[in-house]
Biopython code that builds the backbone (N, CA, C, O; Angstrom):
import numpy as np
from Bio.PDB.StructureBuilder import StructureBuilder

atoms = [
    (1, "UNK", "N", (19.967, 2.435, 6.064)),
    (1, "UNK", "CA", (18.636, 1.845, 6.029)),
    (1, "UNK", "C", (18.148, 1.624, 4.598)),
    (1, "UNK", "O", (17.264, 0.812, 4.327)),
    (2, "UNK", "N", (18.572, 2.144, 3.984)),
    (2, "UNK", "CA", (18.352, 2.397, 2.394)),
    (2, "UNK", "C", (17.703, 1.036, 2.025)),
    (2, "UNK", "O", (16.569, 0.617, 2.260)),
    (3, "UNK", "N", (18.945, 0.366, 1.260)),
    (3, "UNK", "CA", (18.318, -1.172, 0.794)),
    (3, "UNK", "C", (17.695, -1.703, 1.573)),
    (3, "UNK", "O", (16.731, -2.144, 0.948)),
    (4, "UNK", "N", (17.597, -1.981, 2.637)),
    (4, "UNK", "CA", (16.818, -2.714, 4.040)),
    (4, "UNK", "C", (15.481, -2.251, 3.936)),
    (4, "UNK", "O", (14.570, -3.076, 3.865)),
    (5, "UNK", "N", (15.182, -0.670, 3.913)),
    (5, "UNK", "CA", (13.912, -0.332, 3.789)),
    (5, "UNK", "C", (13.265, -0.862, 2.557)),
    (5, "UNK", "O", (12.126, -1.325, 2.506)),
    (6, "UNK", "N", (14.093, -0.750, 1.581)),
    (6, "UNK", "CA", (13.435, -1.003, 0.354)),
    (6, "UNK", "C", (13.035, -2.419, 0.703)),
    (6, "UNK", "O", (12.130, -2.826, 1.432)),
    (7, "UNK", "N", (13.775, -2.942, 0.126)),
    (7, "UNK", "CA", (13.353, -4.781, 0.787)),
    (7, "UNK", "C", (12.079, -4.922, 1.539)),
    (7, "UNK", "O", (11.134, -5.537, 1.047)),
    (8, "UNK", "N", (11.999, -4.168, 3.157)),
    (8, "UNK", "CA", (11.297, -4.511, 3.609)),
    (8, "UNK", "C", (10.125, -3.977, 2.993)),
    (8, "UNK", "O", (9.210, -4.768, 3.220)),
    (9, "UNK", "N", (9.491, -2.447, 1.930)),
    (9, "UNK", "CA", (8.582, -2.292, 1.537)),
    (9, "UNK", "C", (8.186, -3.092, 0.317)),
    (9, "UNK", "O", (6.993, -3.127, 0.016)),
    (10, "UNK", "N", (8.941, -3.639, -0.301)),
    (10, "UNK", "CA", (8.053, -4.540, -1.364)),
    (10, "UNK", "C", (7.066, -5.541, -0.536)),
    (10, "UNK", "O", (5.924, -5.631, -0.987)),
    (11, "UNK", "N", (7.353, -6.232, 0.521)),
    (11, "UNK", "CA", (6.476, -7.132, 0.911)),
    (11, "UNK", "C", (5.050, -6.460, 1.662)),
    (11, "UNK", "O", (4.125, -7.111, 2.147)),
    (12, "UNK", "N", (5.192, -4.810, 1.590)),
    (12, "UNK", "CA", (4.738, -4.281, 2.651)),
    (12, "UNK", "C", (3.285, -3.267, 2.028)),
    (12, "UNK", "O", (2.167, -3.055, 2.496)),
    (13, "UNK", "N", (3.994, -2.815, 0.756)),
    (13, "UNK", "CA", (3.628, -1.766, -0.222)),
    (13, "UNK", "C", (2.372, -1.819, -0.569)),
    (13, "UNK", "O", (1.583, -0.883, -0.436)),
    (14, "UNK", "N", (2.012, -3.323, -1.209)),
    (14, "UNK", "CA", (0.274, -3.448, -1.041)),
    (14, "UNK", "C", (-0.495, -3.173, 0.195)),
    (14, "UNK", "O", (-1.401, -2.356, 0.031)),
    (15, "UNK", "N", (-0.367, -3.630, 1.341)),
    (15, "UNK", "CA", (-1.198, -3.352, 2.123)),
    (15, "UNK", "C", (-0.977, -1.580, 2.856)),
    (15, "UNK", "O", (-1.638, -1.164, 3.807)),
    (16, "UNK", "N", (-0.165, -0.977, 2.301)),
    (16, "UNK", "CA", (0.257, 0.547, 2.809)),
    (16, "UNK", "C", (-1.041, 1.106, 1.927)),
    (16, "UNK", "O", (-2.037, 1.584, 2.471)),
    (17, "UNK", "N", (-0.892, 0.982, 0.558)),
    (17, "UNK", "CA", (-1.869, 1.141, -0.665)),
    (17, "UNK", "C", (-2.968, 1.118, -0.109)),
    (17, "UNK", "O", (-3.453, 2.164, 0.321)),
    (18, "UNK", "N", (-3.618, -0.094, 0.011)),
    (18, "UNK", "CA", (-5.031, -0.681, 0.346)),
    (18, "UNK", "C", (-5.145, 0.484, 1.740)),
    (18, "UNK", "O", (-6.162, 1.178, 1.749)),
    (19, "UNK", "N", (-4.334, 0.647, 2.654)),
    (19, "UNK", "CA", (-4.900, 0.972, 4.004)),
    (19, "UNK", "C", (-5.080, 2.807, 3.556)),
    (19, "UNK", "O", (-5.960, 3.274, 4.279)),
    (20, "UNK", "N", (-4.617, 3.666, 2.797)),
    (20, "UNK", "CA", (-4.706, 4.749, 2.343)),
    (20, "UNK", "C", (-5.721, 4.756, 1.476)),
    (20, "UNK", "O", (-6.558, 5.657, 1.432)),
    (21, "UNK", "N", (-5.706, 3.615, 0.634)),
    (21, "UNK", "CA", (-7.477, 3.350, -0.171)),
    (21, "UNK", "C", (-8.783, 3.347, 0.688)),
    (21, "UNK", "O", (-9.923, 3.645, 0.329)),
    (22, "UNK", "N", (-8.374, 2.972, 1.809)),
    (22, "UNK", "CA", (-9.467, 2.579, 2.805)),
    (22, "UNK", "C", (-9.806, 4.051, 3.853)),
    (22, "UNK", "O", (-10.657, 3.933, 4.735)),
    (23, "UNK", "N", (-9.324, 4.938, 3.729)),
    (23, "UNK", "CA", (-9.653, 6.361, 3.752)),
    (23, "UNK", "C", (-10.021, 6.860, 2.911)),
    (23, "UNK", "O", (-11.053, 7.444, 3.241)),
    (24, "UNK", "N", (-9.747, 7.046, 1.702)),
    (24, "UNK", "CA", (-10.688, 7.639, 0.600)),
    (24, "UNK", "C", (-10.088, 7.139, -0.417)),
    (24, "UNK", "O", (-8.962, 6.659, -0.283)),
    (25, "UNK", "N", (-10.725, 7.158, -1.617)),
    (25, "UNK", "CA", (-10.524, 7.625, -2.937)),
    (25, "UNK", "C", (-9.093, 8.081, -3.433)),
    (25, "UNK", "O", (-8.755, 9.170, -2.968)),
    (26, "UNK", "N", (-8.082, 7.411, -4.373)),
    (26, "UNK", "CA", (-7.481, 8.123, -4.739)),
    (26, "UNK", "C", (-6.617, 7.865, -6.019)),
    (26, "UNK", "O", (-6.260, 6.694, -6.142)),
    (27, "UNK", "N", (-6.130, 8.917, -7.198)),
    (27, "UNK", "CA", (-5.486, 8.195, -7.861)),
    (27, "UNK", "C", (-3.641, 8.100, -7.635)),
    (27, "UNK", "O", (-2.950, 8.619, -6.759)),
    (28, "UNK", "N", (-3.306, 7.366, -8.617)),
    (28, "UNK", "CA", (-1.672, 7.289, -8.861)),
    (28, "UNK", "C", (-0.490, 8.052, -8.204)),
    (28, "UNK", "O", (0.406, 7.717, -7.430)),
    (29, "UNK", "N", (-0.877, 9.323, -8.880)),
    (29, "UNK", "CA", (0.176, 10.401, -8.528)),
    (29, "UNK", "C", (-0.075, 10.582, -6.733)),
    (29, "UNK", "O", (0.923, 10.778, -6.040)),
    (30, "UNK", "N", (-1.274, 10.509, -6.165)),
    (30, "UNK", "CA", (-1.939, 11.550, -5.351)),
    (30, "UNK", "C", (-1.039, 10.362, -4.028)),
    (30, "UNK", "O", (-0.726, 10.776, -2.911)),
    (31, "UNK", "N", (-0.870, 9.440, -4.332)),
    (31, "UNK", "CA", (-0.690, 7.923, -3.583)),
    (31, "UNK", "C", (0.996, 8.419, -3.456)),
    (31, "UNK", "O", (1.719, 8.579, -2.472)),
    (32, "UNK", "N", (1.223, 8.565, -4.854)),
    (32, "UNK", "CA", (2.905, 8.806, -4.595)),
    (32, "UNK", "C", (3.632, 9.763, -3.620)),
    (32, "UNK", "O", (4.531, 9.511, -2.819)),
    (33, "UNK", "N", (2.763, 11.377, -4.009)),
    (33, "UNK", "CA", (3.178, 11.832, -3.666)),
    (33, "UNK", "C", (2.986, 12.071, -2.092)),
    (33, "UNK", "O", (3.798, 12.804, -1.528)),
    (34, "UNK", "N", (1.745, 11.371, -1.220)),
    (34, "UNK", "CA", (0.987, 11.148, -0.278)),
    (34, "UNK", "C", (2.874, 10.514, 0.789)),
    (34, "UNK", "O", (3.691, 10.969, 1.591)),
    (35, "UNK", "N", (2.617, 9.369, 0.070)),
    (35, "UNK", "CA", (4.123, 8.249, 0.841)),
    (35, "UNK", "C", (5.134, 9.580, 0.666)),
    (35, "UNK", "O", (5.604, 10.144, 1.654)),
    (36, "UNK", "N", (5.363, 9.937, -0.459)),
    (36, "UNK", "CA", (6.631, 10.835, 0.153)),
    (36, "UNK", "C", (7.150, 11.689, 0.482)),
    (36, "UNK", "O", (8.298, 12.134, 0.474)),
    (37, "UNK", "N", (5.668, 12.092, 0.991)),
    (37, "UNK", "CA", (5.469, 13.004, 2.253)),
    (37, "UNK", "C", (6.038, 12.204, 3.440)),
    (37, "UNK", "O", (6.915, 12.659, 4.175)),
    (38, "UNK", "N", (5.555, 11.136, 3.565)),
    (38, "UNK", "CA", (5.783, 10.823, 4.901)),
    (38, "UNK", "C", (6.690, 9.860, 5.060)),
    (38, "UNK", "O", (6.770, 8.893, 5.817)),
    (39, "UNK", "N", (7.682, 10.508, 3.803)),
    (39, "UNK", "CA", (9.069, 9.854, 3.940)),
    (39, "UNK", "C", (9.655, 8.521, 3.308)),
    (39, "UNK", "O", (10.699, 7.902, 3.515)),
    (40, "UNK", "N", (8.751, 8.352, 2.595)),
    (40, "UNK", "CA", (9.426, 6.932, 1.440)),
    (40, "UNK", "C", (9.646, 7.784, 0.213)),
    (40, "UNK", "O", (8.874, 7.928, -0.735)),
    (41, "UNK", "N", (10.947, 8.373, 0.415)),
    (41, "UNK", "CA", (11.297, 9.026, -0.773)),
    (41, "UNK", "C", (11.385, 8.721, -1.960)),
    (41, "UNK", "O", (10.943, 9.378, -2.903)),
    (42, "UNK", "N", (12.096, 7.467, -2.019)),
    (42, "UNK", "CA", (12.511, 6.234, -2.922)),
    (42, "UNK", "C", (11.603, 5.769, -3.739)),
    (42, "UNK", "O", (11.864, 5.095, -4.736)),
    (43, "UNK", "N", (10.613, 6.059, -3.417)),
    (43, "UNK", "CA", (9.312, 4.807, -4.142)),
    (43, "UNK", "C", (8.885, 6.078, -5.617)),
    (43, "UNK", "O", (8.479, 7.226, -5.800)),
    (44, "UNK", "N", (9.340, 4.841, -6.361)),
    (44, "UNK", "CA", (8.642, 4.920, -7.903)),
    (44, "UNK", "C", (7.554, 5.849, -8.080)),
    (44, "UNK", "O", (6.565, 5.836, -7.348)),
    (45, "UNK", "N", (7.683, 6.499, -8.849)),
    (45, "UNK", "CA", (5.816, 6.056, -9.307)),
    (45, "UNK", "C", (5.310, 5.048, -9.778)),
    (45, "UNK", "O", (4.396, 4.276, -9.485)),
    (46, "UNK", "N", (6.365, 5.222, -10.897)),
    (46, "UNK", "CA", (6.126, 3.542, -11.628)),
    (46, "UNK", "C", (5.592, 2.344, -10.985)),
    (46, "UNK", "O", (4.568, 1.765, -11.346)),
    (47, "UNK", "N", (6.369, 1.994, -9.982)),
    (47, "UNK", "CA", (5.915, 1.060, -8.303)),
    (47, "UNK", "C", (4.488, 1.245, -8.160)),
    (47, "UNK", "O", (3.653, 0.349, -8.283)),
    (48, "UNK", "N", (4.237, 2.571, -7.869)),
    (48, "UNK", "CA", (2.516, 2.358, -7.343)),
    (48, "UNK", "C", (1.480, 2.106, -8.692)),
    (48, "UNK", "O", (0.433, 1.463, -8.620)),
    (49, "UNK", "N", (1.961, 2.699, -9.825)),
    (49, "UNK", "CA", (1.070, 2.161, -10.849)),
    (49, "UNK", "C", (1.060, 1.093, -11.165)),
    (49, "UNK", "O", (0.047, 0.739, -11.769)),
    (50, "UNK", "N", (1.859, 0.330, -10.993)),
    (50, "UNK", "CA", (2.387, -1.251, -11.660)),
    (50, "UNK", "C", (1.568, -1.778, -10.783)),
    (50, "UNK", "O", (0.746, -2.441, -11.414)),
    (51, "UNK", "N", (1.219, -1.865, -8.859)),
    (51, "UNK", "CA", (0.766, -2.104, -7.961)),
    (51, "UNK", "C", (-0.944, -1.595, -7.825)),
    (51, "UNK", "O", (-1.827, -2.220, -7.238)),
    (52, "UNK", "N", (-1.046, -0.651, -8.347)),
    (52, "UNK", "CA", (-2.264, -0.294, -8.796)),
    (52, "UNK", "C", (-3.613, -1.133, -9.615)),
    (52, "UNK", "O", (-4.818, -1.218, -9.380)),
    (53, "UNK", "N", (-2.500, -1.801, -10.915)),
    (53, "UNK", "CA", (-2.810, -2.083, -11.711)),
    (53, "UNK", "C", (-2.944, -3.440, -11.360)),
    (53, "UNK", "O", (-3.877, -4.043, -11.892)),
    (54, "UNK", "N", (-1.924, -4.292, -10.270)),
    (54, "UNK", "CA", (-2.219, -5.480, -10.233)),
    (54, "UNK", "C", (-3.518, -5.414, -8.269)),
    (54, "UNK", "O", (-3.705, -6.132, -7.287)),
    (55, "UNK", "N", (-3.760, -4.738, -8.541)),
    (55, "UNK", "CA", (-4.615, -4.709, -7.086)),
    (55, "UNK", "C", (-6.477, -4.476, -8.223)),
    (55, "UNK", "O", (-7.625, -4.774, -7.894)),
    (56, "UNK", "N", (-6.140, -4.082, -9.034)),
    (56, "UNK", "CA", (-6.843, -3.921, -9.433)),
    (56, "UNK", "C", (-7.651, -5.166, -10.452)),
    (56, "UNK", "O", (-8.829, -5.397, -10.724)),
    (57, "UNK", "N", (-6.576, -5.679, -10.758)),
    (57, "UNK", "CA", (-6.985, -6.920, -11.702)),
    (57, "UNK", "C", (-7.267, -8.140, -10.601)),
    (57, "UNK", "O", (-7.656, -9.223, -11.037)),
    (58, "UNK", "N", (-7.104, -7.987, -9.425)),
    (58, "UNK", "CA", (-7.316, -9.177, -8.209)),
    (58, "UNK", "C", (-8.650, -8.706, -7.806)),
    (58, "UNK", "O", (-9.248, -9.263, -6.885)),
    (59, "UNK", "N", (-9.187, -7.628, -8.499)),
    (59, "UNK", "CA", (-10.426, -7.339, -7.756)),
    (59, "UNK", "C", (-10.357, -6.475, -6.453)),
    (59, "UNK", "O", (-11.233, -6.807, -5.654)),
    (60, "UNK", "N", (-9.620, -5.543, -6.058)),
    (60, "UNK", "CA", (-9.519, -5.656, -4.632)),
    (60, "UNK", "C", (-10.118, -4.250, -4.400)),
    (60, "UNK", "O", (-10.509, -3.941, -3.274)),
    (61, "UNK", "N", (-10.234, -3.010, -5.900)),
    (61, "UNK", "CA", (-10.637, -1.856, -5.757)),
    (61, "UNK", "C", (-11.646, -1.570, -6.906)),
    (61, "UNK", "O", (-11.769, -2.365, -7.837)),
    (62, "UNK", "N", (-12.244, -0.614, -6.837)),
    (62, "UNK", "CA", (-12.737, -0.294, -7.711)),
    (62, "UNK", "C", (-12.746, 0.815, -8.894)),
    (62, "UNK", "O", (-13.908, 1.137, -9.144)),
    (63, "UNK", "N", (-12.192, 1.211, -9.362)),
    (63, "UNK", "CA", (-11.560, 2.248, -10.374)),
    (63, "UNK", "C", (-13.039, 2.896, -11.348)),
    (63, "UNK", "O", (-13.911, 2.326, -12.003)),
    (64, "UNK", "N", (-12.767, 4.267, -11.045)),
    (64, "UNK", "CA", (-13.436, 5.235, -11.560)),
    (64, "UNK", "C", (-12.429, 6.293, -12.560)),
    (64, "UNK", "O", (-11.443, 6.908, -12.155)),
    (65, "UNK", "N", (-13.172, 6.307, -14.430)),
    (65, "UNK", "CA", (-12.305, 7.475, -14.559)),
    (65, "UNK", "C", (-12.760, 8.823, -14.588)),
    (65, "UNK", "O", (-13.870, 9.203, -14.959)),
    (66, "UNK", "N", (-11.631, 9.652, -14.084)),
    (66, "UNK", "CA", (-12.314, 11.172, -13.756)),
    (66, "UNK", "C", (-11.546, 11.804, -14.501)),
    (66, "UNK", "O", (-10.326, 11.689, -14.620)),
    (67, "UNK", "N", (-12.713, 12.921, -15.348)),
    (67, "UNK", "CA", (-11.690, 14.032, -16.259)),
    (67, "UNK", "C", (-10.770, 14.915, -15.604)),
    (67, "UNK", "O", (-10.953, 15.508, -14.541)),
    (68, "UNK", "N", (-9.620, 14.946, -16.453)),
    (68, "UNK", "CA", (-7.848, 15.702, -15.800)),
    (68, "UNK", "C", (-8.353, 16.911, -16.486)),
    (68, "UNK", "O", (-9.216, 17.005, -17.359)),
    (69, "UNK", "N", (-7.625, 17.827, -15.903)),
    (69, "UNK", "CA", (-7.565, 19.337, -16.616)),
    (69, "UNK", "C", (-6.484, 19.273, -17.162)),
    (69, "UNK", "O", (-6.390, 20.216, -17.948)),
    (70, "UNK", "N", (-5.434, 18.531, -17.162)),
    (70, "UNK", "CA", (-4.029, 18.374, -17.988)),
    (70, "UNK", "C", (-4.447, 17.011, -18.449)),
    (70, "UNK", "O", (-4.735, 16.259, -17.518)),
    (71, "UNK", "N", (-4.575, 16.395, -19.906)),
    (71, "UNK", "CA", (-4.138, 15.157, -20.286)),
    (71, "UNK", "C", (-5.360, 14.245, -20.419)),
    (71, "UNK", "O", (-6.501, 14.695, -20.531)),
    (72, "UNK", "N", (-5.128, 13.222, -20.405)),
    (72, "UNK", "CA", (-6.188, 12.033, -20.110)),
    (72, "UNK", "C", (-7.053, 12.028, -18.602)),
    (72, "UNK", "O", (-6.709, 12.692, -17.625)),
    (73, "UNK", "N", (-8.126, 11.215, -18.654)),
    (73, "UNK", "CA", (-8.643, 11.078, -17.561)),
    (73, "UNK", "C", (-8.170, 10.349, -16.544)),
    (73, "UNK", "O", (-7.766, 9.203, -16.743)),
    (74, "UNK", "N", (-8.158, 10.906, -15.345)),
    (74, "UNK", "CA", (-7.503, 9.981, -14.446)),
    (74, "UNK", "C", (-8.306, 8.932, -14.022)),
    (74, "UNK", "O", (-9.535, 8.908, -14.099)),
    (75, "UNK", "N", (-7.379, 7.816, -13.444)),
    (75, "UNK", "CA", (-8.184, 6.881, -13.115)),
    (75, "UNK", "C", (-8.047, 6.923, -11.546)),
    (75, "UNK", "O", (-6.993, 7.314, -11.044)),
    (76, "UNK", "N", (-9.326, 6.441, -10.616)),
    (76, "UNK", "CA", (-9.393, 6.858, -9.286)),
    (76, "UNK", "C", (-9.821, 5.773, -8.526)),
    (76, "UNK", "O", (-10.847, 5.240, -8.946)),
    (77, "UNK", "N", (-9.188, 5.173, -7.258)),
    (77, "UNK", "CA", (-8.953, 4.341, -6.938)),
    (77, "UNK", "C", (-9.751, 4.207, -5.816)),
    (77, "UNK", "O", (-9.537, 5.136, -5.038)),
    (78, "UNK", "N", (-10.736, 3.283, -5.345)),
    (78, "UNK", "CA", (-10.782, 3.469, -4.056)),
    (78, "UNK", "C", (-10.931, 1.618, -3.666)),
    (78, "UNK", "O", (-10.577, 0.877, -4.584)),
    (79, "UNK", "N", (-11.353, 1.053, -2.572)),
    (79, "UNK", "CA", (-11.130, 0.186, -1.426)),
    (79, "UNK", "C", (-12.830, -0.789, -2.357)),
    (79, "UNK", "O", (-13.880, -0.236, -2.684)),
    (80, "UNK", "N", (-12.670, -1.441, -2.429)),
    (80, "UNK", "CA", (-14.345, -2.348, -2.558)),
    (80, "UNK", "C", (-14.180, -3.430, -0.976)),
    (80, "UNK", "O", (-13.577, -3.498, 0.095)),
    (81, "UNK", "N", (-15.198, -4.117, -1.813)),
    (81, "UNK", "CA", (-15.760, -5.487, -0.152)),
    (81, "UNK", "C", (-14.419, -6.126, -0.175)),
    (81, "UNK", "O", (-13.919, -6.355, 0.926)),
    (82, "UNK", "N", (-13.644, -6.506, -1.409)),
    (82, "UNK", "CA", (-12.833, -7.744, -1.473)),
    (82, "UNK", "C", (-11.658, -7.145, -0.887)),
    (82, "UNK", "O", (-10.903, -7.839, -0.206)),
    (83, "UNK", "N", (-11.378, -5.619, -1.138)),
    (83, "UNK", "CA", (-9.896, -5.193, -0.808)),
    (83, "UNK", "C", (-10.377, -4.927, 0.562)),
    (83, "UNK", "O", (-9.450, -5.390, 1.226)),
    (84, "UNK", "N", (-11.012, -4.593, 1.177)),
    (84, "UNK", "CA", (-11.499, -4.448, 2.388)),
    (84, "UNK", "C", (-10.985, -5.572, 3.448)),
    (84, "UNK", "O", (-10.163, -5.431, 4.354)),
    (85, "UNK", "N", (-11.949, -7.101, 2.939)),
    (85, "UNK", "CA", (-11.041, -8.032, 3.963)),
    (85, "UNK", "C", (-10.042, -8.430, 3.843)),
    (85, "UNK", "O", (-9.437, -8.948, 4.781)),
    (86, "UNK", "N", (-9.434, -8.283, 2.356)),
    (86, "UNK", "CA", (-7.790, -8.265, 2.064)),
    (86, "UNK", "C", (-7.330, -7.195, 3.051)),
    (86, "UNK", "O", (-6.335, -7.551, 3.682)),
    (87, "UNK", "N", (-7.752, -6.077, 3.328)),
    (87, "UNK", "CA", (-6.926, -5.068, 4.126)),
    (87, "UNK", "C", (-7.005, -5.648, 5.692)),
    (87, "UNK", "O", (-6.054, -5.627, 6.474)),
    (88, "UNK", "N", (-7.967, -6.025, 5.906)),
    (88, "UNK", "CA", (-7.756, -6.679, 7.635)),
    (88, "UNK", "C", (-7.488, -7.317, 7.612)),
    (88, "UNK", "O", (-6.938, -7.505, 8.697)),
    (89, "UNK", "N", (-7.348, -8.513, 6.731)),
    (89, "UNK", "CA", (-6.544, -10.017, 6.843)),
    (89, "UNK", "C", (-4.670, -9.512, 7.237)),
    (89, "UNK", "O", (-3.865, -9.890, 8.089)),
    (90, "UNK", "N", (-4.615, -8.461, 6.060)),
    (90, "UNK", "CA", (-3.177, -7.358, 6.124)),
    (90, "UNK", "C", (-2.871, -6.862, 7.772)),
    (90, "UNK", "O", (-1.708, -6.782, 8.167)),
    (91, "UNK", "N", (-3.471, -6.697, 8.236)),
    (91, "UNK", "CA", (-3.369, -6.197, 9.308)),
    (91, "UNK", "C", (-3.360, -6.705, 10.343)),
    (91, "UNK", "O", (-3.071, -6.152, 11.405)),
    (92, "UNK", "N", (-3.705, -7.942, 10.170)),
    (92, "UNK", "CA", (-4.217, -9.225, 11.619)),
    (92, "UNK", "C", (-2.670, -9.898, 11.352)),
    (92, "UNK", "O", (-1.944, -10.279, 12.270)),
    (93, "UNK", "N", (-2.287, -9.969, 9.770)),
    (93, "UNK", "CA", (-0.796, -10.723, 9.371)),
    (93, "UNK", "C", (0.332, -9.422, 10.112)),
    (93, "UNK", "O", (1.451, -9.690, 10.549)),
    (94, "UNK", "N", (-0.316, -7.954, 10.109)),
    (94, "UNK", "CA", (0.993, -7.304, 10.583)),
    (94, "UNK", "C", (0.970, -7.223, 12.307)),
    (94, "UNK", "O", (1.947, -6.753, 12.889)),
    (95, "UNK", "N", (-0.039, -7.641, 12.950)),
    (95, "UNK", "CA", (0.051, -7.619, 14.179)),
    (95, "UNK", "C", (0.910, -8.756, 14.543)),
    (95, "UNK", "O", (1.737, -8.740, 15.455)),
    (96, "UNK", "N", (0.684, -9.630, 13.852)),
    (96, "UNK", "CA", (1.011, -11.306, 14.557)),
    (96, "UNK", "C", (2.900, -11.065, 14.170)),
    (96, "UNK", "O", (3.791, -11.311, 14.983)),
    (97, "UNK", "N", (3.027, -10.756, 13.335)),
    (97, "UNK", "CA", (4.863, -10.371, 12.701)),
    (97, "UNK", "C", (5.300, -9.295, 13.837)),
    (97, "UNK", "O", (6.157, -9.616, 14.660)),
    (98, "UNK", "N", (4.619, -7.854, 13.869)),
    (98, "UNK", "CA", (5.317, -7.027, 14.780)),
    (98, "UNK", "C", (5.120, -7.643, 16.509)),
    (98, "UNK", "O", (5.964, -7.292, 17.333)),
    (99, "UNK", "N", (4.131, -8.426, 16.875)),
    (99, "UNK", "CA", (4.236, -9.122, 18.449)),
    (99, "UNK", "C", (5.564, -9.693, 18.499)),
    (99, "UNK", "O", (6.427, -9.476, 19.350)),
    (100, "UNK", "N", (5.654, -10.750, 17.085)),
    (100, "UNK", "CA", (6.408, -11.721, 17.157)),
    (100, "UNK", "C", (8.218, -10.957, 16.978)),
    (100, "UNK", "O", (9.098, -11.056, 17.833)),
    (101, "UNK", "N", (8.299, -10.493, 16.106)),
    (101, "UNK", "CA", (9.455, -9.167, 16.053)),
    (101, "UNK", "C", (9.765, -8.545, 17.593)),
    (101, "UNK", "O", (10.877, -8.746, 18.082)),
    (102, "UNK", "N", (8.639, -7.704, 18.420)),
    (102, "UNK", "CA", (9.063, -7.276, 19.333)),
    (102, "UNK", "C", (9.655, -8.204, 20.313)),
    (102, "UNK", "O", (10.492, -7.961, 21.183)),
    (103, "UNK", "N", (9.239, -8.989, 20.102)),
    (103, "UNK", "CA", (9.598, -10.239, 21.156)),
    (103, "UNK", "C", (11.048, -10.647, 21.157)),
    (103, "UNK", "O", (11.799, -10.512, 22.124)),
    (104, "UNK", "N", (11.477, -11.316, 19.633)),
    (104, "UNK", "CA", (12.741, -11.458, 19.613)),
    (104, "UNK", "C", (13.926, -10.027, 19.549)),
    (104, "UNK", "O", (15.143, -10.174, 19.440)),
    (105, "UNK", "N", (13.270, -8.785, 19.638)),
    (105, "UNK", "CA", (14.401, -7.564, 19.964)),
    (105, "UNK", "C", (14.572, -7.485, 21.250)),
    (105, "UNK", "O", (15.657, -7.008, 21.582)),
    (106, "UNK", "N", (13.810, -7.818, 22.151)),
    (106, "UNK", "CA", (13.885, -7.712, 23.064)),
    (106, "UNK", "C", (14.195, -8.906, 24.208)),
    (106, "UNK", "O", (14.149, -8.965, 25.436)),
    (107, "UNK", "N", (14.618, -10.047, 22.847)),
    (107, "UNK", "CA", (15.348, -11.142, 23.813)),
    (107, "UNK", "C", (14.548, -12.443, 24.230)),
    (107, "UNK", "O", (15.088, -13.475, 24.628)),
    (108, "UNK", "N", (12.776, -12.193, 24.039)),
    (108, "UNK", "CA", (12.446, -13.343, 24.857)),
    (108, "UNK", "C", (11.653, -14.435, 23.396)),
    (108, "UNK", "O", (11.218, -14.060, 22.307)),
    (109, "UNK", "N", (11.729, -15.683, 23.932)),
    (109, "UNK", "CA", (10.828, -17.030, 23.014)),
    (109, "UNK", "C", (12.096, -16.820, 21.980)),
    (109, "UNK", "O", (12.134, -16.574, 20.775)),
    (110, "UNK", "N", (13.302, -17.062, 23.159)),
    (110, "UNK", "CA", (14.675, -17.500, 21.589)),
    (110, "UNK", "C", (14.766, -19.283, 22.430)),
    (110, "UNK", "O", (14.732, -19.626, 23.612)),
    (111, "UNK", "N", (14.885, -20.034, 21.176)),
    (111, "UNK", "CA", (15.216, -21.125, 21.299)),
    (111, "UNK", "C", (16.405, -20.960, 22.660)),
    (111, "UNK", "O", (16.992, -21.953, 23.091)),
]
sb = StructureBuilder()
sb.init_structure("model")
sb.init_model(0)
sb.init_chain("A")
sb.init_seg("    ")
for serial, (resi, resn, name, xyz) in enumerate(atoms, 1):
    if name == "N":
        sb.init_residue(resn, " ", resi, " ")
    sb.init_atom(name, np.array(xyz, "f"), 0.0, 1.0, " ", f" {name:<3s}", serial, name[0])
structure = sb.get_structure()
């Protein structure tokens, strides 16, 4: 599953982000280590900051920095209006793919 998964999470990774933003608040590390808990071992950090950073320049969150007890201040992520209907637009696009997916595993609407 390895490469396959990967593949399939780049197209996937922003809206995983946004939908964990849309529960609370959070920064960088907290995101990383959150996914690989629940099993995307693979994923960067690097990945979610790079993704961070461009979710952020689209407007889609709003970033707060909060003082670290180790280091610099962290920066803290959460969901605004714009990432909001970006996140259900995300979600109306993953219903219509997984209907359409279940459909052809299971054989039916093949040419």
């Amino acid at each position: 599953m390895g490469k396959q998964l990967t593949e399939m999470l780049k197209g996937t990774l922003e809206g995983i982000v946004l939908a964990i933003l849309s529960g609370r608040p959070a920064y960088g590390y907290e995101i990383t280590a959150w996914l690989r808990e629940q099993g995307f071992s693979d994923i960067a950090e690097g990945t979610i900051y790079a993704l961070l950073v461009r979710i952020e320049q689209r407007g889609l969150v709003d970033v707060e920095k909060v003082p670290s007890e180790k280091g610099p201040p962290r920066k803290v992520y959460s969901l605004d209006a714009q990432g909001r209907e970006y996140l259900e637009e995300f979600w109306r696009t993953w219903s219509f793919l997984t209907e359409r997916l279940e459909q052809l595993r299971k054989g039916g609407n093949q040419p």
